[in-house]
ROLUMMAR-197443 format. One record per residue (C-alpha): x negated, y, z negated; residue number from 1. Coordinates in pm, 1 decimal. Layout:
residues N
(site (X, Y, Z), NUM)
...
//
This chain:
residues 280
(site (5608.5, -3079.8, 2836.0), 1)
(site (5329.8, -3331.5, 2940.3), 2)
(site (5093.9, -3377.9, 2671.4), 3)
(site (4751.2, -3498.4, 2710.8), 4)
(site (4790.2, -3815.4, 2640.4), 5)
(site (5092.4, -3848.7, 2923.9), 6)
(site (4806.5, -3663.0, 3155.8), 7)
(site (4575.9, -3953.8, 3117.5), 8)
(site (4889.5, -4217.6, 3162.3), 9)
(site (4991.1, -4050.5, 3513.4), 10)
(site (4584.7, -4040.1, 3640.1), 11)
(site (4516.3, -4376.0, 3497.1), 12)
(site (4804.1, -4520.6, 3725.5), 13)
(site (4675.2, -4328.4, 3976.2), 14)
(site (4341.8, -4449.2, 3894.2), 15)
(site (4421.7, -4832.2, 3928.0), 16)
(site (4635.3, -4800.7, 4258.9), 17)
(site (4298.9, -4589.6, 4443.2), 18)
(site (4097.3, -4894.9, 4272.2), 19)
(site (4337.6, -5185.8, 4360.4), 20)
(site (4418.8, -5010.4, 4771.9), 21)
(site (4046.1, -4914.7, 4856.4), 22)
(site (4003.3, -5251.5, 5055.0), 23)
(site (4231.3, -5414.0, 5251.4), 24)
(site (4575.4, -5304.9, 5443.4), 25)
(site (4780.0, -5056.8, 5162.5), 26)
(site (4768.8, -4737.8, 5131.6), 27)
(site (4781.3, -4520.6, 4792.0), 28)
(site (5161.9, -4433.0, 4748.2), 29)
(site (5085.7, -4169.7, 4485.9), 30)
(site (4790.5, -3903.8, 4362.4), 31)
(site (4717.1, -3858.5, 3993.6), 32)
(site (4949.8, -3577.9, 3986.4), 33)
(site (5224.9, -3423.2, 4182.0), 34)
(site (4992.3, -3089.5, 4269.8), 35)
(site (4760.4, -3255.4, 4464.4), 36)
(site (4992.1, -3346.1, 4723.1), 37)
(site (5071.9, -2929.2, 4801.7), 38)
(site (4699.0, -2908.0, 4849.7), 39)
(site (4559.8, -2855.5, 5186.0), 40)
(site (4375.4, -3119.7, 5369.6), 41)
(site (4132.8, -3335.8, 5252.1), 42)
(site (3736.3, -3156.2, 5312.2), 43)
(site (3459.5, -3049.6, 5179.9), 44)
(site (3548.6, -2791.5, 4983.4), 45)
(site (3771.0, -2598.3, 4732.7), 46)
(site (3912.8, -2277.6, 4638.4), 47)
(site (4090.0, -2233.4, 4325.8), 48)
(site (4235.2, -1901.2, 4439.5), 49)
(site (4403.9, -2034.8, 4745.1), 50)
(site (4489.3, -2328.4, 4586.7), 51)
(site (4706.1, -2122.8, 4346.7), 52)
(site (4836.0, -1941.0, 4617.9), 53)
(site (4978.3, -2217.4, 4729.0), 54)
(site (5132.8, -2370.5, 4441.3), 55)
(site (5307.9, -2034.1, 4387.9), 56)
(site (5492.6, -2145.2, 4732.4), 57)
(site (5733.1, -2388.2, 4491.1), 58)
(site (5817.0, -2160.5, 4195.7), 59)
(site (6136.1, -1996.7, 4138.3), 60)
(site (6199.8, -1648.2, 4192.7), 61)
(site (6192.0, -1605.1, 3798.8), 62)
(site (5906.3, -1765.4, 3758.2), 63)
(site (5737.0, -1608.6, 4014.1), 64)
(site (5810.4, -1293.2, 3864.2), 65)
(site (5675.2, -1418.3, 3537.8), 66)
(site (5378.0, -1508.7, 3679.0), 67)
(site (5226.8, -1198.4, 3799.1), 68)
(site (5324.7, -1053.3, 3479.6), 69)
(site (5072.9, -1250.6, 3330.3), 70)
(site (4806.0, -1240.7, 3599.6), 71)
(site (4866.9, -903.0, 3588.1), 72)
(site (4793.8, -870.0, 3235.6), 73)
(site (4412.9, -1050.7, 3293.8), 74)
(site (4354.2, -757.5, 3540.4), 75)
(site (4436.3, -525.7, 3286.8), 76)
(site (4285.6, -666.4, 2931.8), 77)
(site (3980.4, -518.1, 2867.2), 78)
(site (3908.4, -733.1, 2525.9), 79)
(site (3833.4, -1035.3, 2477.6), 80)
(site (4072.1, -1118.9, 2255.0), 81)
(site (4369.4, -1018.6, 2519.9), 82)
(site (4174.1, -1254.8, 2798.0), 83)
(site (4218.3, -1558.7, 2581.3), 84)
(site (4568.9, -1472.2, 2541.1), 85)
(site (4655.8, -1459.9, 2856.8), 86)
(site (4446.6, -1739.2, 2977.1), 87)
(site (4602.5, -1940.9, 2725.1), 88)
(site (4970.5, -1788.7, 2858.8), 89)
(site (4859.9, -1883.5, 3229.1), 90)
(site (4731.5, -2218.5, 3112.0), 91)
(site (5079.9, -2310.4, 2937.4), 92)
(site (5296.7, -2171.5, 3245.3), 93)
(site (5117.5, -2434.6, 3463.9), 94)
(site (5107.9, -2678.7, 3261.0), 95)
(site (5496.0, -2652.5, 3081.4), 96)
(site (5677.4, -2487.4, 3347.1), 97)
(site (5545.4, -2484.3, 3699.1), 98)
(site (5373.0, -2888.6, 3558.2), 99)
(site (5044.0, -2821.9, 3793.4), 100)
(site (4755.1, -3002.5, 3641.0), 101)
(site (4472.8, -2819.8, 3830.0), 102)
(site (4567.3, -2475.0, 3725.9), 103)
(site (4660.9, -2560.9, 3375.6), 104)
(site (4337.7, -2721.8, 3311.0), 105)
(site (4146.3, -2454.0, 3475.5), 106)
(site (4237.4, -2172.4, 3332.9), 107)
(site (4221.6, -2349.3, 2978.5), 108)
(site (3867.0, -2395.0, 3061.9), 109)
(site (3825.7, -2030.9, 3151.6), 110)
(site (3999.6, -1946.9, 2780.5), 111)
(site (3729.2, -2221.8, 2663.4), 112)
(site (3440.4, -2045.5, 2811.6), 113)
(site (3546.0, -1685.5, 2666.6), 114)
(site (3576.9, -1878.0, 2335.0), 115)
(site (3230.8, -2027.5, 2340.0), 116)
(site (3409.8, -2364.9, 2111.0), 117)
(site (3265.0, -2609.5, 2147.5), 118)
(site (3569.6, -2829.0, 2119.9), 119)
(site (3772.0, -2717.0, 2343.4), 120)
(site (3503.5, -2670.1, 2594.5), 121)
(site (3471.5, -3029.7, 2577.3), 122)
(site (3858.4, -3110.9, 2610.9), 123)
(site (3801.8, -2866.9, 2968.2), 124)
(site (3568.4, -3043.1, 3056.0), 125)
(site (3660.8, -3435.1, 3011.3), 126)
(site (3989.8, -3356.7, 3094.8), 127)
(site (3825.0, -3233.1, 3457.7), 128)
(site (3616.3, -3542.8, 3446.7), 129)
(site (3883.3, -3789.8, 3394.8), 130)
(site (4108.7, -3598.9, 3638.8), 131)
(site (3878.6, -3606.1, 3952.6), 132)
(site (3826.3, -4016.6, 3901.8), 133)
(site (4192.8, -4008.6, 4054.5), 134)
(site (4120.2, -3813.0, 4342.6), 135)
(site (4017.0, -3905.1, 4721.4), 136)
(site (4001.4, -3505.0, 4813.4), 137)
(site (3602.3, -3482.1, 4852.7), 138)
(site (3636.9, -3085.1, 4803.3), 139)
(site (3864.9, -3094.3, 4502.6), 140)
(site (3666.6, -3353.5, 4338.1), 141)
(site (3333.8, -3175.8, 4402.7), 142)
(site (3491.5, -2835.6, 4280.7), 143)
(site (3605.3, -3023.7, 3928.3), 144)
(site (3271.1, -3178.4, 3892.3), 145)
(site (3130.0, -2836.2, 3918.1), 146)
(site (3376.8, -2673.8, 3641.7), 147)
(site (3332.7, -2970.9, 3475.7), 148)
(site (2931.7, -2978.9, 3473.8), 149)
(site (2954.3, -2587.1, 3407.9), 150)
(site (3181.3, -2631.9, 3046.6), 151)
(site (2958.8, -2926.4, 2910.5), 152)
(site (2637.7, -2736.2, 2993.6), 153)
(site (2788.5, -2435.9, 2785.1), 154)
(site (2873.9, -2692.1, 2522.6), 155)
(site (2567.4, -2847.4, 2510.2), 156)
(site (2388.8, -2517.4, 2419.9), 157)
(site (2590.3, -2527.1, 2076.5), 158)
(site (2520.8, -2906.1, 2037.2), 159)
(site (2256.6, -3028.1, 2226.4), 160)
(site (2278.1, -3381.5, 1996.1), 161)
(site (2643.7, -3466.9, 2132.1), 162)
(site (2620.4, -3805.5, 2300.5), 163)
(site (2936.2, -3748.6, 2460.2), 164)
(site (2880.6, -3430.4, 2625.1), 165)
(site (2556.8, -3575.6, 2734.0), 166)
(site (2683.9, -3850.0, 2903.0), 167)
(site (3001.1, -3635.6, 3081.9), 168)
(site (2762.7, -3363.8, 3205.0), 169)
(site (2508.8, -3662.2, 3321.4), 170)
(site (2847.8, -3811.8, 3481.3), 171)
(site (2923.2, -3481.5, 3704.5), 172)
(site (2658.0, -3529.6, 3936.9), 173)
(site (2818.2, -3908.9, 4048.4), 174)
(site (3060.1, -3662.0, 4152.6), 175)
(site (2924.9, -3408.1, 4332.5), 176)
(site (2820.0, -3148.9, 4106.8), 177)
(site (2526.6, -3006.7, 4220.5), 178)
(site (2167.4, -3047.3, 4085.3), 179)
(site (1937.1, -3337.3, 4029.0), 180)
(site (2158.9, -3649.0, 3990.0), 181)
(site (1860.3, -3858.0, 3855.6), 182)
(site (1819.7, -3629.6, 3576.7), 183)
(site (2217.9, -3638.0, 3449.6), 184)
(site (2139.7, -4063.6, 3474.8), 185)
(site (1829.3, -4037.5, 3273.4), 186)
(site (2038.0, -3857.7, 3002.4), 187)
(site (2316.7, -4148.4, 3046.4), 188)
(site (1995.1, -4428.0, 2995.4), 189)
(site (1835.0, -4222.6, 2706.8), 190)
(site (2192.1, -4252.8, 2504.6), 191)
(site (2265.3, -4624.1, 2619.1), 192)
(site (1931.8, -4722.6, 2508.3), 193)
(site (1965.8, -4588.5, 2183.3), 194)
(site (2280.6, -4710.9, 2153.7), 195)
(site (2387.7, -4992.9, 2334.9), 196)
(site (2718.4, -5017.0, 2234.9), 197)
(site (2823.0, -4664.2, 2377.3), 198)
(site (3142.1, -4753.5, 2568.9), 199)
(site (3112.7, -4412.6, 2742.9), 200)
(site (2743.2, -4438.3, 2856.6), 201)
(site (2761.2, -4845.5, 2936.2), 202)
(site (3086.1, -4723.5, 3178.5), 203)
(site (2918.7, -4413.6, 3350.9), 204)
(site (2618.0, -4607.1, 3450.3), 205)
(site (2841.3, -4885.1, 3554.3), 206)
(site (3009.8, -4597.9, 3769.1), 207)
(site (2716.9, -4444.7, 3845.6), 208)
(site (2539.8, -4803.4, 3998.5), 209)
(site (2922.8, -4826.3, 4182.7), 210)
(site (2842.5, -4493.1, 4341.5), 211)
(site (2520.7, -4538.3, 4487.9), 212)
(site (2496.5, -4908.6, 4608.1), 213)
(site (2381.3, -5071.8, 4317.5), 214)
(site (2611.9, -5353.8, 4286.5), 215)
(site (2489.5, -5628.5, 4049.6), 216)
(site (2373.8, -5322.6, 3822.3), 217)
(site (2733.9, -5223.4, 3847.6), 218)
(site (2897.8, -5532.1, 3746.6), 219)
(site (2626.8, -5585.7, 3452.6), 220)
(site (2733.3, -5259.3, 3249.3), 221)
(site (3113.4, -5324.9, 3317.1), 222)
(site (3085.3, -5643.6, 3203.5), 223)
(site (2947.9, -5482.8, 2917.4), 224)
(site (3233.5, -5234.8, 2860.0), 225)
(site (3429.0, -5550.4, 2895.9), 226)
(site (3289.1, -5678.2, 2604.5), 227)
(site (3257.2, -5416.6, 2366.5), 228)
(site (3632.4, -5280.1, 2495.8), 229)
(site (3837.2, -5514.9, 2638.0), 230)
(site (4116.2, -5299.6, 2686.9), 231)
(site (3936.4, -5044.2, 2910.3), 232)
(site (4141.9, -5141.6, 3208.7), 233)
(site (3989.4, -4897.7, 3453.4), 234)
(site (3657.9, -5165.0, 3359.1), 235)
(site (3826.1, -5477.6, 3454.4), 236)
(site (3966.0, -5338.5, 3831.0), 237)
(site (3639.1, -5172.8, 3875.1), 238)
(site (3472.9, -5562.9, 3857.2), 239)
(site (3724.7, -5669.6, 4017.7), 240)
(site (3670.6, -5458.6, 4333.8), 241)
(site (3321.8, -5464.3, 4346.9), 242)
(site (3341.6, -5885.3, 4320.0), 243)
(site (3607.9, -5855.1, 4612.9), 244)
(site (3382.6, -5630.2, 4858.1), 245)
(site (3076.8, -5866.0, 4770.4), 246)
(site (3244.9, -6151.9, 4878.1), 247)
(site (3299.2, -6353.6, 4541.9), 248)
(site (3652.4, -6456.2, 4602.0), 249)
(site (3679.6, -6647.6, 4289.3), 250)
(site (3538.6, -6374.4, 4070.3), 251)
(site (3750.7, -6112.6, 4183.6), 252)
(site (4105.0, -6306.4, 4166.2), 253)
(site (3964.9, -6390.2, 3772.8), 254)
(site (3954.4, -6017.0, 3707.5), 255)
(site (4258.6, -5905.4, 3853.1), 256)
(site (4444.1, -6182.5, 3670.2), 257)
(site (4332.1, -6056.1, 3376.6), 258)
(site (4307.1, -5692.4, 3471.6), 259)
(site (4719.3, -5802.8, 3603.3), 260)
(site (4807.2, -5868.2, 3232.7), 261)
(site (4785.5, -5512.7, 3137.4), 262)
(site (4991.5, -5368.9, 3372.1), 263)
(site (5403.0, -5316.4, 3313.9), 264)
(site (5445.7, -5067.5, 3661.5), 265)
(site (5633.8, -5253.0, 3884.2), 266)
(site (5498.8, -5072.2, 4189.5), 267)
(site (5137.2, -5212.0, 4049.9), 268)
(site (5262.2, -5558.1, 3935.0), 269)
(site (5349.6, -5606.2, 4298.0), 270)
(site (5053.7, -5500.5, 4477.0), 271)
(site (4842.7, -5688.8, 4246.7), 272)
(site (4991.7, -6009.8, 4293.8), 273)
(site (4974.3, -5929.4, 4686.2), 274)
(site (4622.9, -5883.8, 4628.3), 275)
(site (4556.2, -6176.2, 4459.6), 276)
(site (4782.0, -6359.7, 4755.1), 277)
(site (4577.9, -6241.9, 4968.4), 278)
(site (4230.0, -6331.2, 4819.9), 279)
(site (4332.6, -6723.7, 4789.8), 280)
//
């Protein structure tokens, strides 16, 4: 069984080698998880459906046949109560048996939305959020933001105050969810300014001056992050690329040296240190 906290592990990795390979000669050897490869080709856009479809292609006979037992079931349940159940059901075959991220976390957030919690809407939702940072497929990654955007906006009607929520539903549009991107980064500045020390919000506006251009506003908030979390990781390769593709050399190698002393994969030990090589 992959737990959450093994989810994170595998798109973090995944994270760092999109981060370390987006300039220069390598290629990404690996997406955040093993699902994303069986997807069809990268474009601009997504259908969960088909997707599915498709994963069913790999299953075993038996669970294949357990399968549409359960999607069977959702036709049929007319309560509530029986949707959750077999949402939950679906959710757990993906996740435990056929080990599919996209489906598993999808149809949790489905279970979520019937359950109006606002706790596990938020685990939907920032468990989309972290997911899509790890993938290059513009149409998956604007079809998460979406979901994603969609669970925190149901969550913020039960707790409008949540920083956190605030900031991940703000964070959606960097993505591609669609609405007014300037109004999910006003939401990001409102919490930063009243409280500057919001490793979250200092990160997403880091990402979010990454995303549109603005480099030295970038660098300024994860240096921040740096600061107030040196262990963010993800932080340290993110000012380490953007240094690289301004042309500060010198900067770059610093950060990832430092960013290098945190890493134990192999596989990443080694391109790093050909990076760095290759910056000197």
């Amino acid at each position: 069984m992959l737990k959450k906290q093994q989810w994170i592990v595998v798109a973090f990795a995944a994270v760092l080698l999109l981060v370390v390979f987006s300039v220069g000669q390598f290629t990404p050897t690996h997406e955040p998880h093993a699902d994303h490869g069986k997807a069809a080709p990268s474009s601009n856009t997504f259908e969960i459906n088909a997707f599915i479809n498709e994963q069913k292609k790999g299953l075993s006979p038996g669970q294949s046949a357990y399968l549409t037992s359960l999607e069977d079931a959702i036709s049929r349940g007319d309560l509530i109560s029986q949707k959750k159940t077999n949402f939950q059901l679906l959710s757990d075959f993906w996740r435990d048996s056929a080990r599919s991220f996209i489906p598993y976390i999808y149809y949790l957030g489905e279970k979520a939305k019937l359950e109006n919690s606002e706790k596990n809407l938020n685990f939907a939702a920032h468990s989309m959020l972290e997911e899509l940072r790890g993938t290059s497929d513009i149409g998956l990654k604007t079809w998460m933001a979406n979901q994603a955007n969609d669970l925190f906006s149901r969550s913020l009607k039960l707790d409008p105050a949540n920083d956190s929520t605030l900031i991940g539903w703000g964070s959606t549009y960097f993505f591609g969810a669609a609405g007014a991107p300037m109004e999910g980064i006003l939401k990001i500045r409102e919490v930063a300014e009243r409280d500057p020390n919001n490793v979250f919000a200092q990160f997403m506006l880091g990402y979010g001056g990454m995303v549109s251009g603005q480099t030295d506003k970038a660098i300024e908030r994860f240096q921040k992050v740096n600061t107030l979390d040196p262990s963010n990781t993800e932080a340290v390769f993110l000012l380490a690329e953007l240094y690289e593709k301004s042309g500060k050399k010198k900067e770059a190698i610093s950060w990832y040296e430092k960013g290098l002393k945190n890493v134990s994969n192999p596989e990443l030990v080694k391109a790093l240190e050909e990076k760095i090589k290759s910056l000197k």
